[in-house]
Structures are given as structure tokens and as C-alpha cells.
ChimeraX commands (.cxc) that place a marker at each C-alpha (Angstrom):
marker #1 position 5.06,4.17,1.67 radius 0.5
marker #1 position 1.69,2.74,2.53 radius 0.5
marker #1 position 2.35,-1.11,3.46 radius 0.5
marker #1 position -1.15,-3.55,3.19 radius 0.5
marker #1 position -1.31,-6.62,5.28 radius 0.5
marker #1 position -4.31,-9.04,5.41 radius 0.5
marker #1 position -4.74,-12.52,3.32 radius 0.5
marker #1 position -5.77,-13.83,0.29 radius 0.5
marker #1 position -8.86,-12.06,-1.42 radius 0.5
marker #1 position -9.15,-8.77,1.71 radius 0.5
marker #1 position -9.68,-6.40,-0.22 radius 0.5
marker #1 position -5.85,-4.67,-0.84 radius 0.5
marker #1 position -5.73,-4.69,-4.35 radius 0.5
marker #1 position -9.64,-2.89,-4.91 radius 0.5
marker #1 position -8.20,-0.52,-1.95 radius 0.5
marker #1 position -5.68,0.39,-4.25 radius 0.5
marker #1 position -8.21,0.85,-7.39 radius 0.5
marker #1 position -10.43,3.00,-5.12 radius 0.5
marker #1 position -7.56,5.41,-3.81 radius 0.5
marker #1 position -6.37,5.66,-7.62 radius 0.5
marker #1 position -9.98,6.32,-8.37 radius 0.5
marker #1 position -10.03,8.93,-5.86 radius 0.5
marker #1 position -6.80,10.40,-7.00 radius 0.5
marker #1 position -8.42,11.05,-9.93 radius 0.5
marker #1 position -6.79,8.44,-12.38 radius 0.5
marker #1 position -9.26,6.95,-14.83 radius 0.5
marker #1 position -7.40,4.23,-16.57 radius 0.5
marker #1 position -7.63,0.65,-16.14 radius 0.5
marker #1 position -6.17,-0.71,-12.75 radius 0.5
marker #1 position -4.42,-3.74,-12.64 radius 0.5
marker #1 position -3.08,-6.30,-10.00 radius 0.5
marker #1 position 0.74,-6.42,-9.81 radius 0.5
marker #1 position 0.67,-10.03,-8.44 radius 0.5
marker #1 position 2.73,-11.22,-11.96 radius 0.5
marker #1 position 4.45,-7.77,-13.17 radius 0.5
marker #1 position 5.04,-7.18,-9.48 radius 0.5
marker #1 position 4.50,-3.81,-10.12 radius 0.5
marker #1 position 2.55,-1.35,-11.62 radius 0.5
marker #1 position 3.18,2.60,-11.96 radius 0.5
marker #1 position 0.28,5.32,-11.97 radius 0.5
marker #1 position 1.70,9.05,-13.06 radius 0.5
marker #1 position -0.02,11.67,-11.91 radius 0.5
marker #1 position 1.54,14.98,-13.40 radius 0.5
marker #1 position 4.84,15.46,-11.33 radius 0.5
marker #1 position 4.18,12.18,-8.45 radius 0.5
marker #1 position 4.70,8.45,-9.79 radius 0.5
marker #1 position 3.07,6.10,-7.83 radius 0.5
marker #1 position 4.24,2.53,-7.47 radius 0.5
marker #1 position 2.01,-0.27,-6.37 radius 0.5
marker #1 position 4.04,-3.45,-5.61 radius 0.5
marker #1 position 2.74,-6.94,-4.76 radius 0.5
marker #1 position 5.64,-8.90,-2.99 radius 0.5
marker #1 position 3.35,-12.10,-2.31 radius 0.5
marker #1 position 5.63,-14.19,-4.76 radius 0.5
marker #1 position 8.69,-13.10,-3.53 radius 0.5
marker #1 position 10.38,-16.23,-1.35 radius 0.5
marker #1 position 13.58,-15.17,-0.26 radius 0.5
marker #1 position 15.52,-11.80,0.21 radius 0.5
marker #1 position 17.42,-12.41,-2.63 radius 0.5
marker #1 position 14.59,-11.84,-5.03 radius 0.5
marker #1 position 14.09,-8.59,-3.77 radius 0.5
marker #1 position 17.48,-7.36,-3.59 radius 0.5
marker #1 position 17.88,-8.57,-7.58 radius 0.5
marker #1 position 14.71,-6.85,-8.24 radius 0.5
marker #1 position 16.43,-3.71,-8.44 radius 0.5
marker #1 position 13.09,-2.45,-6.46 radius 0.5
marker #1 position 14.80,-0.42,-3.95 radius 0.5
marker #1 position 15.27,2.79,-6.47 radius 0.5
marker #1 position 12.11,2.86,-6.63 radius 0.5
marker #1 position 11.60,4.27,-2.83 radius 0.5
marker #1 position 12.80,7.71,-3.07 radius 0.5
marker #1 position 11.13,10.87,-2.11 radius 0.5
marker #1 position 10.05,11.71,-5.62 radius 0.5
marker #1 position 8.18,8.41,-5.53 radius 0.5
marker #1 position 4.61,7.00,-3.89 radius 0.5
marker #1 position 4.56,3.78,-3.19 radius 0.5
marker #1 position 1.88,1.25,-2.00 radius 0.5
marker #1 position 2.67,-2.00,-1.17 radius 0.5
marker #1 position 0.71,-5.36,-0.55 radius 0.5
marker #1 position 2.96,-8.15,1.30 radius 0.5
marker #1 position 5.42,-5.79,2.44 radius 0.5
marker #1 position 6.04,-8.46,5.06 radius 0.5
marker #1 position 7.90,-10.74,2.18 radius 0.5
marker #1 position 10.93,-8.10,1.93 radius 0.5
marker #1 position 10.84,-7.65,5.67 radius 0.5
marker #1 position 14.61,-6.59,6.69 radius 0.5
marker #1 position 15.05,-5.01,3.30 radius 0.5
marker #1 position 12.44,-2.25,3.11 radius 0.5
marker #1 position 12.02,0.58,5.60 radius 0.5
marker #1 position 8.83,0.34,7.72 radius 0.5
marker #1 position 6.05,1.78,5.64 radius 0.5
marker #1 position 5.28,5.22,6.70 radius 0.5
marker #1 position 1.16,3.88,6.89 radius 0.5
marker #1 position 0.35,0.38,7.32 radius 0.5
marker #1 position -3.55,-1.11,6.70 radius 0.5
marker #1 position -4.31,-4.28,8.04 radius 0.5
marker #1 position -7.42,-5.40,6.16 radius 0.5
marker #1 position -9.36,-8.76,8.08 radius 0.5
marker #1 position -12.54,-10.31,6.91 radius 0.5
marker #1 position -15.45,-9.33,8.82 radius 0.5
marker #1 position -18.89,-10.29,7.93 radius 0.5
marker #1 position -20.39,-8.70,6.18 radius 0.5
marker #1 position -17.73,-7.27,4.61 radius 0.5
marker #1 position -14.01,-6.39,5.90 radius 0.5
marker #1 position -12.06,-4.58,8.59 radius 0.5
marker #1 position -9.58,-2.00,8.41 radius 0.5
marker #1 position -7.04,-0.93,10.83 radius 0.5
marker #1 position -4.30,2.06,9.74 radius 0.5
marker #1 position -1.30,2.69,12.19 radius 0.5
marker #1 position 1.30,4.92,11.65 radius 0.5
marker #1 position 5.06,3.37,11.61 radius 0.5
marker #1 position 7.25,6.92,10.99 radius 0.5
marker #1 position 6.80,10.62,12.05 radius 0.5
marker #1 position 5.21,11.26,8.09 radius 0.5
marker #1 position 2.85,8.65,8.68 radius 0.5
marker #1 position 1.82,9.81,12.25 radius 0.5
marker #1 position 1.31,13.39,10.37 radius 0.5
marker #1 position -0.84,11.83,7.23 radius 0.5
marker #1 position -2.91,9.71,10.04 radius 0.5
marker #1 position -3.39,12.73,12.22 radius 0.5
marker #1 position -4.73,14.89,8.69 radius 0.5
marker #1 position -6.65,12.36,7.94 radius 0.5
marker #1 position -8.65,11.72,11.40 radius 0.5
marker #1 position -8.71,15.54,11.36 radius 0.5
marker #1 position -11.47,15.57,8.22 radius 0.5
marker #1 position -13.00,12.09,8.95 radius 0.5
marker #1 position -13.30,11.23,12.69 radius 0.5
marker #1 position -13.59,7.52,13.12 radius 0.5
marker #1 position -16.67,5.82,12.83 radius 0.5
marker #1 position -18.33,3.33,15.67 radius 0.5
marker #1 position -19.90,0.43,14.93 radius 0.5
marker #1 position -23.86,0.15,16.12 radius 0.5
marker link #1:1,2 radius 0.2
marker link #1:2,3 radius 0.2
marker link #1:3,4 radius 0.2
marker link #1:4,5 radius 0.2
marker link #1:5,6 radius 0.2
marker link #1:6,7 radius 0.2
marker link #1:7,8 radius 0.2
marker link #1:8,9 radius 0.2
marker link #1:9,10 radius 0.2
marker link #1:10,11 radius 0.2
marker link #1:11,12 radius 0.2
marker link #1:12,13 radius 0.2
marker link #1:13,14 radius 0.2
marker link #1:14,15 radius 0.2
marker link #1:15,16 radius 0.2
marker link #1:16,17 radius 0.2
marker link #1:17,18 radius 0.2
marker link #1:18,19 radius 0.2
marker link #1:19,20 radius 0.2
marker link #1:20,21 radius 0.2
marker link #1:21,22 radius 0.2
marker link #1:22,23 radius 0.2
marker link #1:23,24 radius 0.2
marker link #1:24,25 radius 0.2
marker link #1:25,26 radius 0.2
marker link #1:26,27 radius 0.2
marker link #1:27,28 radius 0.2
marker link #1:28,29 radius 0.2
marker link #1:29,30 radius 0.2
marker link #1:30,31 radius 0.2
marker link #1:31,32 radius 0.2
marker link #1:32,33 radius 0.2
marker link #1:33,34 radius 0.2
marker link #1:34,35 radius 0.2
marker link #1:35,36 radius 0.2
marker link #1:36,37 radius 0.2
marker link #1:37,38 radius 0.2
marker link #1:38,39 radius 0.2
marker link #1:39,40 radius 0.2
marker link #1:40,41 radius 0.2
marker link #1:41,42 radius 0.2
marker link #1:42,43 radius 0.2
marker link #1:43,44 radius 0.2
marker link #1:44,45 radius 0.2
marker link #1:45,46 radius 0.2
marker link #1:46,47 radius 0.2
marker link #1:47,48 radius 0.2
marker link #1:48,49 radius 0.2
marker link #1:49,50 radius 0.2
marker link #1:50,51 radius 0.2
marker link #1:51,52 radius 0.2
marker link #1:52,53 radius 0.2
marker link #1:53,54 radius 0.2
marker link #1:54,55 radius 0.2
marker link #1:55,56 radius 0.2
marker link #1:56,57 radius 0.2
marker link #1:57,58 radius 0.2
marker link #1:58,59 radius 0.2
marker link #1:59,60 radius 0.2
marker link #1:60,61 radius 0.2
marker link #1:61,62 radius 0.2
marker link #1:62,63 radius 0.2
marker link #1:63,64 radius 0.2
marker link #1:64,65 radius 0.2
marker link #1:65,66 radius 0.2
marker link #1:66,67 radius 0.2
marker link #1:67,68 radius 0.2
marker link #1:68,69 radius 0.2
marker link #1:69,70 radius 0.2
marker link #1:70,71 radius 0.2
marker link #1:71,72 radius 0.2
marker link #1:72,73 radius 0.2
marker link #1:73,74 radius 0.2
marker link #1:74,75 radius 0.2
marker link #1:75,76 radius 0.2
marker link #1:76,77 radius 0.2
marker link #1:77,78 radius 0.2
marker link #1:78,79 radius 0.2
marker link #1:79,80 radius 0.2
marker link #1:80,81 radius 0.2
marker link #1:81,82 radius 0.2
marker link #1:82,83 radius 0.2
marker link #1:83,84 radius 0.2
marker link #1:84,85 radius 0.2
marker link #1:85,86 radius 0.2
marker link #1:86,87 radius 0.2
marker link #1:87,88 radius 0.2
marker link #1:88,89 radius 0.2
marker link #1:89,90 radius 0.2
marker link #1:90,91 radius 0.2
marker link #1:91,92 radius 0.2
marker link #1:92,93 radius 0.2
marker link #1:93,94 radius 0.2
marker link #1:94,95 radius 0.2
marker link #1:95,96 radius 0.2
marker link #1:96,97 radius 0.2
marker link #1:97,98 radius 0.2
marker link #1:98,99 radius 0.2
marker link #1:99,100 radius 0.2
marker link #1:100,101 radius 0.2
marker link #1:101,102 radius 0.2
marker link #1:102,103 radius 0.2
marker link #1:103,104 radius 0.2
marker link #1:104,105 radius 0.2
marker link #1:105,106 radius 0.2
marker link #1:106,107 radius 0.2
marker link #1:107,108 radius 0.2
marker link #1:108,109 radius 0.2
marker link #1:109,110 radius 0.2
marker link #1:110,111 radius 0.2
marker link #1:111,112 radius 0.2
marker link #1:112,113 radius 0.2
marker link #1:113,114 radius 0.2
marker link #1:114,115 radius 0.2
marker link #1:115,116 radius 0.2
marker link #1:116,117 radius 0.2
marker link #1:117,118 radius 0.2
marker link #1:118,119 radius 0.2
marker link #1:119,120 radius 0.2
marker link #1:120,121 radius 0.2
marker link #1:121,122 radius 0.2
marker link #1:122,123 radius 0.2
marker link #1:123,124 radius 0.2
marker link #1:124,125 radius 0.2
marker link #1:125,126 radius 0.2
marker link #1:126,127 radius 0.2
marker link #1:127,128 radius 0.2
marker link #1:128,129 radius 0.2
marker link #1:129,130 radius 0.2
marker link #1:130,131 radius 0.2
marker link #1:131,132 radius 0.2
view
């Protein structure tokens, strides 16, 4: 699971239409803030991309009947994983996205063993990048 943190208007849900566009996916993208979520198949992997930012209290989630959805045959992305805190495992990758003029900031940590591995593959082809 890839978890995204950061306010109002940072950027998670055009993250999420630039990774589908980089996965290849050509259809129209849409923000799950009402449906809550949206799914994106991709020959054999579904991906999921929640948006919990509604949700008020746990017991929204657990009568969302969300929690089949995390499986291992399953990809899923959330934004305001923080509003099922307690009821989801800890995303495998979490990005913290900040404003920062000109544009935004990004910060990716690892939370499980799979994520350190994806983090590690990915800082393997694309070293980090100072700022001048």
C-alpha cells in the first residue's frame, strides 16, 4: 500500500494520475473524494485508489467493507490513510507531499520490509536530487 499525507490541494490526487499515466493506463482519472474509491485494472494487478478524507469515525471504515480490498492480489494507494488509523496496516510507502514555493515537496519513507525493498529499487535507478 502506498499511503499519501499532505493537505488540501498538495498534489496527491495528480500524483496518482501521473503514476497511472506512467503505468501505462490511458483512461480518464478520477478523484475518489465522493465514490471513495476508484479501481484501475491493469491485465492481472487491480489497483485501488482510496480517499478516506470524509471518513469521521472508525465505524465508517469498518462498514465500508474496504478491508477486502487489501490483499496481496491487490495495489492500493491511499490519500488520508491517517482517517482509518488503527484499522489499516501501515502503508508499505508513505509520501508526505508539503507546499513549497514554487511548487511542492515530497518526502517517501518506507513503513514495512516491502516498502524498504521498493524504496531501495527505486533510489537504485534515480539517486536523489539536491536542491541548488
Amino acid at each position: 500500500m502506498l499511503g499519501l499525507l499532505g493537505p488540501l490541494g498538495s498534489g496527491k490526487t495528480t500524483l496518482v494520475r501521473g503514476l497511472l499515466r506512467a503505468l501505462g493506463y490511458q483512461g480518464r482519472v478520477k478523484s475518489p473524494s465522493y465514490a471513495l474509491v476508484e479501481l484501475y485494472s491493469f491485465s492481472s494487478l487491480n489497483l485501488y485508489h482510496f480517499d478516506f478524507y470524509r471518513f469521521k469515525d472508525r465505524s465508517e471504515w469498518l462498514n465500508s467493507g474496504f478491508r477486502d480490498y487489501f490483499n496481496a492480489q491487490s495495489a492500493c494507494i491511499v490519500e488520508w490513510p491517517e482517517r482509518a488509523k488503527g484499522l489499516l496496516a501501515p502503508p508499505d510507502l508513505e509520501l508526505r507531499l508539503a507546499f513549497a514555493l514554487p511548487g511542492r515537496e515530497a518526502t517517501l519513507r518506507a513503513r514495512t520490509p516491502a516498502g524498504r525493498a521498493w524504496l531501495d529499487a527505486v533510489r537504485r535507478r534515480w539517486p536523489p536530487v539536491s536542491s541548488p
